[in-house]
N, C-alpha and C positions, 0 to 999 in steps of 0.2 A: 504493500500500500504506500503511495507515493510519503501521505502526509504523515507516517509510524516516522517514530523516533527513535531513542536508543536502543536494543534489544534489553529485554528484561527478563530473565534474571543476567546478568551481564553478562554470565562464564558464553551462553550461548554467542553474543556476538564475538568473544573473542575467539571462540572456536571457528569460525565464518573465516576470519578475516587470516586468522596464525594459519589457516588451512590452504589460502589460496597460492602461498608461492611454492615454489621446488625448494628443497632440504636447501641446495647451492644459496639462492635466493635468500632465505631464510636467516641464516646462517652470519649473511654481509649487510641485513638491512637491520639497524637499530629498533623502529618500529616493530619489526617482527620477533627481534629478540623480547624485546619487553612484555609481547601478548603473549608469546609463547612459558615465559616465567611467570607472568600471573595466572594463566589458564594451567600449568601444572599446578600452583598451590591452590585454586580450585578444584582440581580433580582429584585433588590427595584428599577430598571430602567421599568421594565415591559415586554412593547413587543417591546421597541423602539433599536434600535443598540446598544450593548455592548460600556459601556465608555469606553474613554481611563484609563490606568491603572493608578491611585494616588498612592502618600504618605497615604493620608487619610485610601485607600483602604487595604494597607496591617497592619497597625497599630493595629487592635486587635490578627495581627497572631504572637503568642509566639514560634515561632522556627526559627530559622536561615533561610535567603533564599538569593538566586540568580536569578536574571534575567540573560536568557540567549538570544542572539541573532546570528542567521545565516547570516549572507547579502546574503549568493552567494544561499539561496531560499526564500528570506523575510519575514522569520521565525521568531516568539520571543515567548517564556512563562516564567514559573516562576519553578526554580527544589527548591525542598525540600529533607531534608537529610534524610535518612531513613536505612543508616547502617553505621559504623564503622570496620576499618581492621590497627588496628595499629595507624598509622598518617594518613591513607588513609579512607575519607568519600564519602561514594557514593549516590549521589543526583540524584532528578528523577524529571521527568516532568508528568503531569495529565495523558499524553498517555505512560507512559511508558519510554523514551528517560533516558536513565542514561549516567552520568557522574561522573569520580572517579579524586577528587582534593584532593588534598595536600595542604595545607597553601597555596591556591592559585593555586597552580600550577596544571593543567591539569595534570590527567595522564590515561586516558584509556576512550573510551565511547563504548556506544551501543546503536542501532537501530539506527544511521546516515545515513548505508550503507555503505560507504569504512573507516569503525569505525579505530577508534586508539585502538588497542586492547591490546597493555601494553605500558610502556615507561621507560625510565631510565634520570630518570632529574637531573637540577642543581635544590636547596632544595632555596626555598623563602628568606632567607637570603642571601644564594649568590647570587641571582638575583640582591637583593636589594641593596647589595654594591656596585654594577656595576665596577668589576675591572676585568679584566683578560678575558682570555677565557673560556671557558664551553663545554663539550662533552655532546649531547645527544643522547640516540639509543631511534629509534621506531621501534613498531613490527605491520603491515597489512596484510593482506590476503589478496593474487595476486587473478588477477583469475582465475587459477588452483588450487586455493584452500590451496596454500601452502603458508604458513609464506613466508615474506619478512622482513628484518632485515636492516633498514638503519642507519647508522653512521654518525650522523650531528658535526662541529663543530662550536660553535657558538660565537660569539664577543658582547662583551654587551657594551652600553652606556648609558651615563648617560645625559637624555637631560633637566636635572634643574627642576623646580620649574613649578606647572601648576596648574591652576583652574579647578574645573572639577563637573558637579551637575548629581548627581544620580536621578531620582527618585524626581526632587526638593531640592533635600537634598545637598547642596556645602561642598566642601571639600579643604581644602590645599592639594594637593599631589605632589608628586616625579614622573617622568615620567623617566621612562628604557626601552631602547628598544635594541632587542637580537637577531642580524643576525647570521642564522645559514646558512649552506650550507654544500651539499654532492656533486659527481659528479651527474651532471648533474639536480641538484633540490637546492632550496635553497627559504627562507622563513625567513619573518620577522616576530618575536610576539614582543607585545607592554605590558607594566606593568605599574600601576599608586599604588602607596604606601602612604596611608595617613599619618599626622602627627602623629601616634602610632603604625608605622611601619607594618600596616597589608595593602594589598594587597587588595585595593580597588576594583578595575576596571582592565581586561586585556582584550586581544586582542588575541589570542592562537591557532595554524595552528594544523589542525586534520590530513586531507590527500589530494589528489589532490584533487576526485572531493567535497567534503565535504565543501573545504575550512578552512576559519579561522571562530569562534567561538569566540564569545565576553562576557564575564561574568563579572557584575557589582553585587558587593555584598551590599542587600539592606539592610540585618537585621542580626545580629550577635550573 
């Protein structure tokens, strides 16, 4: 189904995806090491239900990752990076699901269904100072099939000092939150910045029906 998201219980998508290349292939692709290591400490469960996801669990994986989460279809898995374009890296999930971030910041995905298909941001530093206001455009496909071009302008604040555990993992962080609005539409994203000024955890609105998109960064 085009508009399914992560596979759920996860160990399923990893096995989809660890299964598509040749042992050779395997072997020299990072991504593939990494699904292949967390989908063994899955199946050291057996036949019983897929655990819930550990610290422990992603620990031998050497590449950077995100969990990502949908609320508005109670959706979650795990994207890995697997290209670069400048400042912009584009991460993906077991089934496919891509997402292209910036130091944090969302900027475009695919296979959500009413995908964010570009954008024009404020850049993670300015998020991060929390002063002033901030312009963003997004670009959607109506459906007629034609670009839509919205014009957000958004107000940032700075709401202090918050505890926050990833993964098990506690963090001092910075909480900013950045009311944007157009006519007639308007949206809240949330930011959490740890104490070395990287972009922990956010909260990041895609399109209507999509919703918002929550991305916690578990490995760096």
């Amino acid at each position: 189904m085009r508009h399914r998201w992560f596979v759920i219980p996860l160990a399923l998508g990893l096995a989809g995806l660890a299964g598509c290349s040749s042992d050779g292939n395997r072997r020299e692709h990072p991504v593939l090491l990494a699904l292949d290591a967390l989908k063994q400490r899955m199946d050291e469960h057996g036949a019983a239900p897929p655990p819930a996801l550990t610290r422990d669990m992603i620990e031998p994986i050497q590449v950077p990752l995100y969990l990502a989460r949908l609320e508005s279809r109670g959706a979650q898995g795990l994207l890995f990076p697997i290209g670069e374009n400048g400042a912009d890296v584009t991460w993906v999930t077991a089934d496919q699901i891509t997402v292209i971030i910036r130091d944090g910041v969302m900027r475009a995905t695919r296979g959500l269904g009413e995908d964010l298909m570009s954008a024009s941001t404020p850049d993670s530093a300015e998020i991060a100072a929390a002063a002033g206001v901030t312009q963003r455009e997004y670009y959607h496909i109506g459906p007629d099939e034609q670009t839509i071009r919205r014009k957000y302008t958004c107000d940032l604040h700075d709401l202090g000092a918050e505890d926050i555990v990833l993964l098990g993992q506690h963090y001092n962080a910075h909480h900013i939150s950045e009311s944007c609005h157009a006519p007639g539409q308007s949206f809240v994203n949330e930011y959490w910045f740890d104490a070395g000024g990287q972009m922990r955890k956010s909260v990041q609105w895609v399109s209507q029906t999509v919703g918002f998109l929550e991305l916690q960064k578990l490995k760096d």
